[in-house]
C-alpha positions as CSV (number, residue, x, y, z in Angstrom):
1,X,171.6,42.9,76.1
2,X,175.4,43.9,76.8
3,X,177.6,45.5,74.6
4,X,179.5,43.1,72.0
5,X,183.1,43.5,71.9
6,X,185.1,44.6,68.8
7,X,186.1,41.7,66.8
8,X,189.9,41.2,67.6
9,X,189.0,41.5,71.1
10,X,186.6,38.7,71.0
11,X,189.0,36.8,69.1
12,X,191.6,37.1,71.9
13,X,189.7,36.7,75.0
14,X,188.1,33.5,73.1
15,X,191.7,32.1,72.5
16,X,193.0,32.9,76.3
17,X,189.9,30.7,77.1
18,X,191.2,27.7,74.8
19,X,194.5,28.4,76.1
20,X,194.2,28.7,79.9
21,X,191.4,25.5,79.6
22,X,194.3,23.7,77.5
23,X,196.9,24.7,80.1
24,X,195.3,24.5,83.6
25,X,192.5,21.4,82.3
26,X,189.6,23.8,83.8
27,X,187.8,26.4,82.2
28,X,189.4,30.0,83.0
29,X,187.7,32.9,85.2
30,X,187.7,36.5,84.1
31,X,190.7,36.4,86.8
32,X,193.0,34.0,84.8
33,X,191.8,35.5,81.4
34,X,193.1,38.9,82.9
35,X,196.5,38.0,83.9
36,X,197.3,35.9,81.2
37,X,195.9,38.9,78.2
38,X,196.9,41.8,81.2
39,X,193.9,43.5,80.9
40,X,191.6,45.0,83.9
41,X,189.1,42.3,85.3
42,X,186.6,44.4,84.6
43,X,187.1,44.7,81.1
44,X,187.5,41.2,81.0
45,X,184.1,40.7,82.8
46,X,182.2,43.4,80.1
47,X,183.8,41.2,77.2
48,X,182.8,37.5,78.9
49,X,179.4,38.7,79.7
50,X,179.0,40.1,75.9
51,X,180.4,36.9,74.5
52,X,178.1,34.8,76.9
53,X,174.8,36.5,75.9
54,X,176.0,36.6,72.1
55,X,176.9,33.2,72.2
56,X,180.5,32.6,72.0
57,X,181.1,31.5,75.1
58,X,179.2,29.5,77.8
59,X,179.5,30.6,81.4
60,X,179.7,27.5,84.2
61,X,178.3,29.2,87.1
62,X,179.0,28.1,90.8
63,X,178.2,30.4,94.1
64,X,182.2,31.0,94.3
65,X,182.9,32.0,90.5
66,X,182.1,32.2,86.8
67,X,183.9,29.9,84.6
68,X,184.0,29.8,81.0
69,X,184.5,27.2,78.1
70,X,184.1,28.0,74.4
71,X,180.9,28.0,72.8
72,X,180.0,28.7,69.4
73,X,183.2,30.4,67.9
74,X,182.0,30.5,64.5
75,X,179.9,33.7,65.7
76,X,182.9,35.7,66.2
77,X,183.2,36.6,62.2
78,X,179.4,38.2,62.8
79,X,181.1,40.8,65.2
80,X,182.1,44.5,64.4
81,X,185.6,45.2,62.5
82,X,187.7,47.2,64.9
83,X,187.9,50.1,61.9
84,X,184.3,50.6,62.2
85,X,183.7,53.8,64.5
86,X,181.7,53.3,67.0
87,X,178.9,56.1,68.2
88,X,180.9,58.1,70.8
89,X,183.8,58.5,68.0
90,X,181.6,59.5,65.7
91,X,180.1,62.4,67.6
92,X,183.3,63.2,69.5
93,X,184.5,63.9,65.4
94,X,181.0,65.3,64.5
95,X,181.3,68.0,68.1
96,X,185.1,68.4,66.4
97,X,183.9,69.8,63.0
98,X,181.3,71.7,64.7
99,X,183.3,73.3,66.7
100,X,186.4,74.0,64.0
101,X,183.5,75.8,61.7
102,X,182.3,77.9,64.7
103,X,186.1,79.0,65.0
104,X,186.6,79.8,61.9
105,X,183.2,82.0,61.9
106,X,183.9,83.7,65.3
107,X,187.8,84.4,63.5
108,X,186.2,85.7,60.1
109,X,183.6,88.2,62.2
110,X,186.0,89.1,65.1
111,X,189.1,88.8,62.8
112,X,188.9,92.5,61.0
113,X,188.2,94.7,63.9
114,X,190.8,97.3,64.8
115,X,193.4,95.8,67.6
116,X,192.9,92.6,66.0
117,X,196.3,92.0,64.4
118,X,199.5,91.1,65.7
119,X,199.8,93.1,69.4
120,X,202.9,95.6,69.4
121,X,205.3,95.0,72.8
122,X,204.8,97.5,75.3
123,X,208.9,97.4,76.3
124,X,209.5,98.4,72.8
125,X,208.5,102.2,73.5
126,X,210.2,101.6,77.5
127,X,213.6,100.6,75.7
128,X,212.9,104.0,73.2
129,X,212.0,106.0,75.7
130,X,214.9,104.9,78.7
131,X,217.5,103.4,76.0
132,X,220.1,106.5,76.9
133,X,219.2,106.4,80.8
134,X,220.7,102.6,80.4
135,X,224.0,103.9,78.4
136,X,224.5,106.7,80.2
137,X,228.1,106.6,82.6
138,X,226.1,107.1,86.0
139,X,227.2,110.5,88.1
140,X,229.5,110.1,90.7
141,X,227.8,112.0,93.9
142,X,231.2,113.2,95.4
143,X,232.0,115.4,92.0
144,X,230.5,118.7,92.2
């Protein structure tokens, strides 16, 4: 089975259908669908062929192209809410914490050694060290 779309974008690729059948009197292809909501065809396409096996939408089929018409709407409100995460959200957060709590462990173990604090800057004992080489009134090679 394909991979249902999110509610609201069920909802819209359902209402460019109505619309573009409305406007052109012939059922849409993912082409028209994509132009008139600006998504990629191919996005398009994944959301038709969801709606189509879930229902929602009934494809005409010809050699040429894949038209579609509205089926049985009602089914939309059985979809997913959009602030529902979906599995790869939920891991990419889960790999998140993970990785925040190894920080903080590698910090707390590596975090007291000796050199571990803020680093000094190596030109502050160069400007010490050649500070009156700088200000000093250069000598003039002609003077004996």
């Amino acid at each position: 089975m394909a991979e249902l779309p999110s509610r609201t974008h069920a909802h819209l690729v359902v209402a460019a259908v109505r619309v573009l059948d409305h406007t052109e009197n012939h059922p849409p292809t993912d082409a028209e669908i994509a132009a008139l909501l600006r998504w990629h065809e191919d996005k398009i396409r994944v959301v038709t062929h969801g709606l189509e096996e879930f229902g929602a939408l009934e494809a005409i089929k010809s050699p040429f192209e894949v038209r579609y018409r509205v089926g049985d709407h009602t089914r939309l409100d059985e979809l997913r809410d959009d602030d529902v995460d979906d599995s790869i959200s939920r891991e990419m957060k889960e790999w998140e914490q993970r990785s925040k709590s190894d920080q903080e462990n590698l910090e707390r173990m590596f975090g007291s050694m000796p050199g571990s604090g803020p680093k000094e800057d190596p030109t502050e004992d160069l400007e010490k060290d050649f500070g009156d080489f700088a200000r000093r009134k250069p000598k003039n090679p002609f003077e004996g």
